[in-house]
C-alpha positions in Angstrom: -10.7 -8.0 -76.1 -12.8 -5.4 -78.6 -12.7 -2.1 -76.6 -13.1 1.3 -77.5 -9.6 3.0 -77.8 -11.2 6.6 -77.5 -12.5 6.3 -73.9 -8.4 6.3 -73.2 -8.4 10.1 -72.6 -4.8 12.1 -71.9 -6.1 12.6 -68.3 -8.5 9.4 -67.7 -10.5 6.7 -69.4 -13.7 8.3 -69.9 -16.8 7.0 -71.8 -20.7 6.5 -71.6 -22.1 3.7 -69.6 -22.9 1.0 -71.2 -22.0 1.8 -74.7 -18.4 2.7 -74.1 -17.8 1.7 -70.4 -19.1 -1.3 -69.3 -18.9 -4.1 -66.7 -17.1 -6.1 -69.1 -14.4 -3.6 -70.0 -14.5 -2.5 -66.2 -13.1 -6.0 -65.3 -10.4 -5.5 -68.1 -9.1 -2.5 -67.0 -8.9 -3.7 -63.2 -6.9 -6.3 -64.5 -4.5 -3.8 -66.5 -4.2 -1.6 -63.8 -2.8 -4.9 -61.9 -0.8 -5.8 -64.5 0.6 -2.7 -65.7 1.8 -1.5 -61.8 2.3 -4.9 -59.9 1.2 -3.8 -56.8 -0.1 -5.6 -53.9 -2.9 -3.4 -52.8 -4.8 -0.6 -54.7 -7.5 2.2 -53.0 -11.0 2.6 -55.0 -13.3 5.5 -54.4 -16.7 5.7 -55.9 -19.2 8.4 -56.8 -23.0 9.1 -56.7 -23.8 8.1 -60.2 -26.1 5.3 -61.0 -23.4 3.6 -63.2 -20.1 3.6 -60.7 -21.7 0.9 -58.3 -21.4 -1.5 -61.4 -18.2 -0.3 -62.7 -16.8 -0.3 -59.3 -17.2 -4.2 -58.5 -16.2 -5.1 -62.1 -12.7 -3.0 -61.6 -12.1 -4.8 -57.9 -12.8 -8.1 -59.5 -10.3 -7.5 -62.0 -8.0 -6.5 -59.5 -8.5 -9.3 -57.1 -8.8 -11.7 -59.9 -4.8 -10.5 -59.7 -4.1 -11.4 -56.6 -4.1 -7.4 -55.6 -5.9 -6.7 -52.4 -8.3 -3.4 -52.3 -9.2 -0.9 -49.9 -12.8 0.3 -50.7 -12.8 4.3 -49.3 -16.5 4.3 -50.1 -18.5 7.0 -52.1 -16.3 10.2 -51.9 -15.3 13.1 -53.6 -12.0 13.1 -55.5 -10.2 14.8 -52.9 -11.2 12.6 -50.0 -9.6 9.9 -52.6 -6.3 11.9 -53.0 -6.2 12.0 -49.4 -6.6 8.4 -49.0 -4.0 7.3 -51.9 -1.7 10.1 -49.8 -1.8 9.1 -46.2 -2.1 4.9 -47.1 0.6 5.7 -49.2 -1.3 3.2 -52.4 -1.9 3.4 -56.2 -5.3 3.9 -56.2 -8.5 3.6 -59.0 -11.5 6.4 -58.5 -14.8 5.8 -59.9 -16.6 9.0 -61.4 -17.1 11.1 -63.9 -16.3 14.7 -62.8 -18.4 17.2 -64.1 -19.8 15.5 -66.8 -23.4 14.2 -67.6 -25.0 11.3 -65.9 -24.4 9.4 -68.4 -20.6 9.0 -68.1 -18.3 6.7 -66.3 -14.6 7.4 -65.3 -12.1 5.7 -63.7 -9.0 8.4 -62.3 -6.1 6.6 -61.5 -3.0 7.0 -59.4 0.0 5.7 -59.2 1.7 6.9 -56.4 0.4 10.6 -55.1 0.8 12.8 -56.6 1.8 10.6 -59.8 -1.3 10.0 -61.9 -1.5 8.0 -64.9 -1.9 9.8 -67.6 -1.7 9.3 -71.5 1.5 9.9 -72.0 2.5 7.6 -68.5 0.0 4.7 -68.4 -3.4 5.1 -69.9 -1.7 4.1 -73.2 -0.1 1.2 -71.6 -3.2 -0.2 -69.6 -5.3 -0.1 -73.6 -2.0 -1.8 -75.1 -2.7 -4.6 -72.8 -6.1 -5.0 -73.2 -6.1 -5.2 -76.7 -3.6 -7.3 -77.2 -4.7 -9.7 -73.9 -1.5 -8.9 -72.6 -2.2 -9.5 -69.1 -0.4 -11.0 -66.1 -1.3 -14.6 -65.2 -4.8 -14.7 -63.2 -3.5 -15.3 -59.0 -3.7 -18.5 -57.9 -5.2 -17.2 -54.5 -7.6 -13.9 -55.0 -6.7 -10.4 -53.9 -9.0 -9.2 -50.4 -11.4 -6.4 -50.4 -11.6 -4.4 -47.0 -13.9 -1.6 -46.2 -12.0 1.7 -44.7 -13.9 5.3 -43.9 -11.3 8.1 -44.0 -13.9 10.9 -43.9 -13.4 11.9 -40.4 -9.4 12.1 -40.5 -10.4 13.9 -44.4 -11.9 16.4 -42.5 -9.5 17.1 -39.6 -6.8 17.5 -41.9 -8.2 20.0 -44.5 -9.1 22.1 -41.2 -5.9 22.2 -40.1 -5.0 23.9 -43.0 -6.3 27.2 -42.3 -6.2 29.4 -39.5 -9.7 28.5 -37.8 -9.8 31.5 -35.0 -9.2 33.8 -37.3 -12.0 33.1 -39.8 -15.1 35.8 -38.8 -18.6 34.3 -39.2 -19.3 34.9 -42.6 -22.5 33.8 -44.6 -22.1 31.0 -46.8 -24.0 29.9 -49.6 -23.1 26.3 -51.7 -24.2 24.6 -54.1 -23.2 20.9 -54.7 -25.5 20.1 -57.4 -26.2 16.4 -55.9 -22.9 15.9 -56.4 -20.6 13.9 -53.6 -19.0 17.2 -52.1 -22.3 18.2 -50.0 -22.1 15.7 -46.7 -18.3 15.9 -46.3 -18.5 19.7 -47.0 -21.3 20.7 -44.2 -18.8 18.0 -41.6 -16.0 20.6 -42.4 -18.4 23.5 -41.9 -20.0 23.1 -38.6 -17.1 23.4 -37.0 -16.4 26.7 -38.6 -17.9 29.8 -37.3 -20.1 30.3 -40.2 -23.5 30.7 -41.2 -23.9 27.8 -44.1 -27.0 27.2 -46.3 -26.9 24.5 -48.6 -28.0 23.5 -52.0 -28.5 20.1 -53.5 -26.1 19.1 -50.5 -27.7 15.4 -51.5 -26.1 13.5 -53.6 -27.8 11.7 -56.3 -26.9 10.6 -59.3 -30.2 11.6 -61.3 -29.2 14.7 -61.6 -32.5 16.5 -60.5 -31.7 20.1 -60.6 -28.8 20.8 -62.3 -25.6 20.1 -64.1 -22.6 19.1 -62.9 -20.5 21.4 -64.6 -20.5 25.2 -62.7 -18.2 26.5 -66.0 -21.8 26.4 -67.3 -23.9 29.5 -66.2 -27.1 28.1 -66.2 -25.8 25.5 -63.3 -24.9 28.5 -61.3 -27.8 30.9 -62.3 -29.6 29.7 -59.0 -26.6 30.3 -56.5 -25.5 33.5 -57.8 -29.4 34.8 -57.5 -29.2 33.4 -54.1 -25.7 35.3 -52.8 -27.3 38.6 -54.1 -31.1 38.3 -52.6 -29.6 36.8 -49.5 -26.9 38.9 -48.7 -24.7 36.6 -48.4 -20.9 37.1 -48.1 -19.8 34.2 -50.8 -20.7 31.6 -52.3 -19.1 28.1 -53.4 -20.1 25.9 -56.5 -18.8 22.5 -56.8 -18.3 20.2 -59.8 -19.8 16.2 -59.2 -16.5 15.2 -57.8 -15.5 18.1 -55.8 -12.4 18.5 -57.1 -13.3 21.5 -58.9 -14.3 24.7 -57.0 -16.1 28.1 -58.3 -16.3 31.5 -56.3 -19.4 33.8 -56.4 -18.3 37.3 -54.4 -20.9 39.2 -52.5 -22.3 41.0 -55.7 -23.3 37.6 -56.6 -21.3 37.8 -59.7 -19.3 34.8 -61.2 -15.4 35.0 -60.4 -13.3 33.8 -63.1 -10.5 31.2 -62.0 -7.7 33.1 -62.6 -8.5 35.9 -60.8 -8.8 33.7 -58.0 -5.9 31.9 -59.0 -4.0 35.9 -58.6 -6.0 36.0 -55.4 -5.0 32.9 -53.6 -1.5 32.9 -54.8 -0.5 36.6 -53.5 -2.4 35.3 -50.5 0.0 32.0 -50.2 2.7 34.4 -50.5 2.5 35.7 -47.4 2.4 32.2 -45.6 5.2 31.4 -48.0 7.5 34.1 -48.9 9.4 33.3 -52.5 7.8 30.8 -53.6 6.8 29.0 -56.4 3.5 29.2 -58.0 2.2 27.4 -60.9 -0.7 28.5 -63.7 -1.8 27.2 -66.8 -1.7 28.9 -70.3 -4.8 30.4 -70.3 -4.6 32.4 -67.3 -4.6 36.3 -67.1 -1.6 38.5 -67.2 -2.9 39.0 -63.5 -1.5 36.1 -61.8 1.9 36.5 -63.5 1.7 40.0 -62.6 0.7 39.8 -58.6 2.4 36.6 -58.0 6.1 38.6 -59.2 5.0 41.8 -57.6 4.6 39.8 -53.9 8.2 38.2 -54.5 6.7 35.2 -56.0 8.2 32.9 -59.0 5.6 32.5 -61.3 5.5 29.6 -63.7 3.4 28.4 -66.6 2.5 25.0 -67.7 0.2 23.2 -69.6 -3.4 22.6 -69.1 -4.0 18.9 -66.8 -4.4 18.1 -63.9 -1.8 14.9 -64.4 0.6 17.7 -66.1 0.2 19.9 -63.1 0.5 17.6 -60.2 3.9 16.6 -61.6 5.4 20.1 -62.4 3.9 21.3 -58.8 5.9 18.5 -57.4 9.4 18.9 -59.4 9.3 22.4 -58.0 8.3 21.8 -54.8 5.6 24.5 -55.6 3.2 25.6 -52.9 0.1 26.6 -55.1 -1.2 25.7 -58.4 -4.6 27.0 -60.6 -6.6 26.8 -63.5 -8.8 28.5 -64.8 -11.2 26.0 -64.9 -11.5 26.1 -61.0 -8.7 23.4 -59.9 -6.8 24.7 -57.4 -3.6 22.3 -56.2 -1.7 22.9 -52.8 1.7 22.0 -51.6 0.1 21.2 -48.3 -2.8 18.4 -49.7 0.2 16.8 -51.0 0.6 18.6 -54.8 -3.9 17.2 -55.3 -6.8 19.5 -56.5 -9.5 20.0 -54.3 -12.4 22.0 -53.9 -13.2 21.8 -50.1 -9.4 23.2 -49.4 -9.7 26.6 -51.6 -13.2 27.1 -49.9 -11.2 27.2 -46.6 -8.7 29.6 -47.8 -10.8 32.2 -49.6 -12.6 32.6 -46.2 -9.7 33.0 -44.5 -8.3 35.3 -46.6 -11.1 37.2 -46.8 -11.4 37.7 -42.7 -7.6 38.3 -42.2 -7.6 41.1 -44.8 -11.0 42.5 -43.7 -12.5 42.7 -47.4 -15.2 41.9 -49.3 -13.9 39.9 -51.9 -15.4 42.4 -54.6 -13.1 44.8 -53.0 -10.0 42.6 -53.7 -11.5 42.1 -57.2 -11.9 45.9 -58.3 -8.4 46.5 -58.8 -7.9 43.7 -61.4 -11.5 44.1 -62.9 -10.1 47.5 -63.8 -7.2 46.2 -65.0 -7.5 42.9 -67.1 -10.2 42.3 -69.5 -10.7 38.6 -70.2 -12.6 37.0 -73.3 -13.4 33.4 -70.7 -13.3 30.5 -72.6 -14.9 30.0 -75.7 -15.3 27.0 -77.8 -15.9 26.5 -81.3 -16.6 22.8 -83.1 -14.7 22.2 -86.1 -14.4 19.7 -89.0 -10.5 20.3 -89.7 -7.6 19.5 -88.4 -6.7 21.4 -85.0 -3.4 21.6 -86.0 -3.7 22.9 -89.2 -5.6 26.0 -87.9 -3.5 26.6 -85.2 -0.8 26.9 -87.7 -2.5 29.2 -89.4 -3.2 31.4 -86.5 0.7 31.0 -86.0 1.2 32.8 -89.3 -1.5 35.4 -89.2 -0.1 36.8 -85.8 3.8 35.6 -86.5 4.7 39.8 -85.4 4.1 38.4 -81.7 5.4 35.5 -79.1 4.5 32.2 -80.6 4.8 29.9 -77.9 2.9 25.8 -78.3 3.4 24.7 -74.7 0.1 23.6 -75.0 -2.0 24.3 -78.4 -0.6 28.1 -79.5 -0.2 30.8 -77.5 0.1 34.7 -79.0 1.3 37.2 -76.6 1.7 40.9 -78.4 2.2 44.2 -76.3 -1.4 45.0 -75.4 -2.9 41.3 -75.8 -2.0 37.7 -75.7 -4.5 34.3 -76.5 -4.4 30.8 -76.1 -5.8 28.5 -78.9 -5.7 24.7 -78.1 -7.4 21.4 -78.5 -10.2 19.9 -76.7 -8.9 16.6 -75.3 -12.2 14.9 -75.4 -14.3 16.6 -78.3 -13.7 18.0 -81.9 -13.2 21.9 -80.5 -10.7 24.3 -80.1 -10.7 26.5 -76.9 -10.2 30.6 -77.8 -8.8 32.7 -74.3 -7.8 36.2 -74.8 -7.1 38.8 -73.1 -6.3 42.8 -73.5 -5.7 45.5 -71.2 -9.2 47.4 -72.4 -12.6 46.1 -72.9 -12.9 47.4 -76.3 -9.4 46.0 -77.6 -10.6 42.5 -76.1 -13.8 42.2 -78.0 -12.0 43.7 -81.3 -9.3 41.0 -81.3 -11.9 38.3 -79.6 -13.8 38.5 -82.6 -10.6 39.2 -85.1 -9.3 35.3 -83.6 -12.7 34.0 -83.8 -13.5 34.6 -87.2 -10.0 33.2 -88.4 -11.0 30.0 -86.3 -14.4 30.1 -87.9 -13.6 30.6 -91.4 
């Protein structure tokens, strides 16, 4: 059949509903997935948005029209999916679309946790076969669909993760933006001695108050007001899936992921002594820097969640991050989620006695960081990182993953947008006024 190749992301197939991803191409890929990994029975999860009810009955249809029987986990975050493809031990097909606008539909795909298709390992394979009707043979007898709720065994296990008794009742502020994390998050919380208020906890996939996205500071303008005038201790922001998680400290300012990455992971040392911790190109010099300094073995890998789950697992790694807020743990068997990080900032917070502005000081001092900023462009990527390559060839040239430049007193990471026409600029320097002097120096290269 006629499909559109580009929904066929390196992390998902991702497009607008209907234009892109419809029922019709919903059925195809259910039968790919079947036919690409011949396995008898296959988990789907579904989300809040108006689309994935459609797309999720086309995708079992395919998959039963295979003879493969499905376990329907409901409408859940991502991480309750994880969890499910984990502990059934299935490949497993999630319906949502993350962070991005209501208008999108995504299907997330595992193969066997923590193995997720990806476009190098699958995604590639499953448009191959529609295109070319390569599919297996329809069954001769249909595949079953049978209705499972993991949520309460979900929440039992992520609590068992922390240290309960030793969390102090702290004030809580979250924001889920009518996204799926706010039910399953305030069953986790009230048995927690904390003091939790709620925003948008419903979710609802008209979008009525804000984006999805928390990256995006007008979606967290609201929360980080609220932490401030409220007093509050922290506060949590969660993408539309909940597999993405954002920190706002007591000041009510916006922490940036890898400064929680540095956090958590010095943190996990202590639990784990000599371990292995993961981070992704972007990242401040801080996480290398506290992760070695607590007898930690820092190492680096490209941006993606697929890319991360499988490096995490090859080392046997106990903690991953990005600084786009997904945080992976050893213990929620190599997965992302947002709910578990939650749980470990506040526990870190009430073993060490200290507000977490306190525990940020040191590295605000320290590390000055540009955050993420993207530029659209008409040529090819490649061709300007190249020449970015050149025009800084006195320093480390490294293209794990776009180009990274590390020089004495300042390093950056230039790379690709996966889904868009844009190249991503972080950089870093150890004073403010050196970042915003080679910030704009990189920026104007790009921009020429």
């Amino acid at each position: 059949m006629n499909i559109d190749s580009t929904i066929f992301k390196a992390y998902d197939i991702r497009g607008i509903y209907p234009t892109q991803l419809n029922e019709e191409a919903a059925y195809a890929i259910g039968r790919a997935f079947a036919t690409f990994l011949p396995v008898e029975t296959v988990i789907i999860g579904w989300d809040m948005r108006l689309c994935s009810p459609a797309l999720r009955d086309n995708a079992v249809r395919g998959l039963t029209d295979q003879g493969v029987n499905v376990i329907d986990i409901g409408m859940v975050g991502t991480d309750q999916y994880y969890f499910a493809c984990a502990t059934l031990g299935y490949a497993g097909m999630m319906v949502t679309a993350s962070h991005n606008p209501k208008e999108y539909g995504v299907f997330k795909m595992v193969r066997k946790m923590p193995q997720l298709l990806s476009g190098d390992e699958g995604i590639k394979d499953l448009l191959r076969i529609i295109q070319n009707d390569d599919f297996a043979p329809l069954a001769t007898k249909k595949g079953t669909v049978i209705h499972k709720d993991l949520s309460a065994k979900f929440v039992d296990y992520v609590l068992s993760l922390v240290d309960i008794d030793a969390l102090k009742p702290l004030k809580v502020i979250a924001d889920t933006g009518n996204g799926m994390v706010g039910p399953i998050l305030k069953r986790v919380y009230e048995k927690l001695p904390v003091s939790l208020t709620g925003l948008y906890f419903e979710p609802d996939g008209n979008l009525p108050n804000h984006g999805l996205d928390p990256l995006q500071p007008e979606n967290r303008a609201e929360l980080q007001a609220r932490v401030a005038a409220d007093g509050a201790d922290i506060g949590f922001a969660f993408d539309g899936d909940g597999d993405r998680f954002f920190t706002i400290d007591d000041r009510g300012h916006f922490v940036p992921g890898d400064f929680m990455t540095a956090l958590m992971g010095e943190y996990y040392l202590k639990k784990y002594p000599g371990s292995k911790i993961l981070y992704d190109v972007r990242a401040s010099w801080a996480v290398n820097d506290l992760i070695s300094a607590a007898g930690g073995i820092p190492l680096m890998e490209r941006v993606g969640h697929a890319f991360i789950k499988r490096r995490m697992a090859k080392e046997d790694a106990v903690f991953a991050g990005e600084v786009t807020g997904h945080y992976y743990f050893k213990d929620f068997f190599f997965a992302d989620s947002g709910i578990v990080p939650s749980l470990i900032i506040m526990e870190m917070i009430s073993k060490k006695g200290k507000k977490l502005s306190e525990m940020l000081a040191e590295l605000e001092a320290k590390y000055f960081i540009s955050g993420e900023i993207n530029t659209r462009i008409s040529i090819d990527p490649q061709a300007k990182m190249q020449e970015l390559a050149e025009t800084f060839s006195d320093g480390k040239i490294e293209w794990l993953d776009g180009v990274s430049v590390t020089c004495p007193d300042w390093h950056f990471n230039v790379r690709p947008s996966n889904t868009e026409p844009l190249l991503r600029l972080n950089l870093e320097a150890t004073s403010r006024e050196l970042m915003a002097e080679k910030r704009d120096l990189v920026l104007g290269i790009i921009r020429e």
